[in-house]
C-alpha angles and dihedrals in degrees: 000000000000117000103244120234097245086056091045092056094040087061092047094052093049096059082044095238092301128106120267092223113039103012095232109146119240092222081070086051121102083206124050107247132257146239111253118190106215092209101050115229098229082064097044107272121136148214097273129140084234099052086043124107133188098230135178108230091251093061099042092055101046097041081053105158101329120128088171150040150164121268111235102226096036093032081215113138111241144181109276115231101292102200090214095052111033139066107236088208092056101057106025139027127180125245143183094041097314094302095111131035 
C-alpha cells in the first residue's frame, strides 16, 4: 500500500524538516529526505504515521532494517534511537560545530 501524500507531509512537518536520527535539516540536503518505518516492514512493521520517520538518506541507509545493535564497550545488543520513544537530547549532542554528532 503506497504512503499518501497528506501522510507523507504530516510526517515531514512533525520532525519539523530535519532528520529523526541526526538532526541535520533537509533544507541543507542536496536530496529531498525520505520516510523511514521504525519499525522496518520486512520485520512487521507497518505504514502508519506513527511508524513512520523523516530520514536523510545517510541515516536511513545505514540504520536498513536494524532495530538493534552492540554496543561497542559492553558488546551487549541493545535497542537502536526510536524517535517516538526516545528523547534525542538525551542520547546524542553535536560537536565540533555541528559537523559530528
Amino acid at each position: 500500500m503506497a504512503i499518501s501524500k497528506e501522510t507523507r507531509q504530516q510526517v515531514r512537518e512533525r520532525a519539523k524538516y530535519l532528520c529523526e536520527y541526526c538532526h541535520s535539516s533537509e533544507e541543507a540536503s542536496a536530496a529531498r529526505f525520505e520516510l523511514d518505518h521504525i519499525q522496518p516492514r520486512s520485520r512487521g512493521g507497518v505504514d502508519t504515521f506513527e511508524n513512520l520517520a523523516l530520514a536523510c538518506q545517510r541515516c536511513n541507509s545505514y540504520r536498513y532494517n536494524f532495530t538493534e545493535g552492540t554496543n561497542p564497550e559492553s558488546q551487549v545488543s541493545t535497542q537502536l534511537f526510536n524517535p517516538r520513544l526516545n528523547q534525542w537530547n538525551e542520547h546524542f549532542v553535536w560537536e565540533q560545530g555541528g559537523l559530528v554528532i
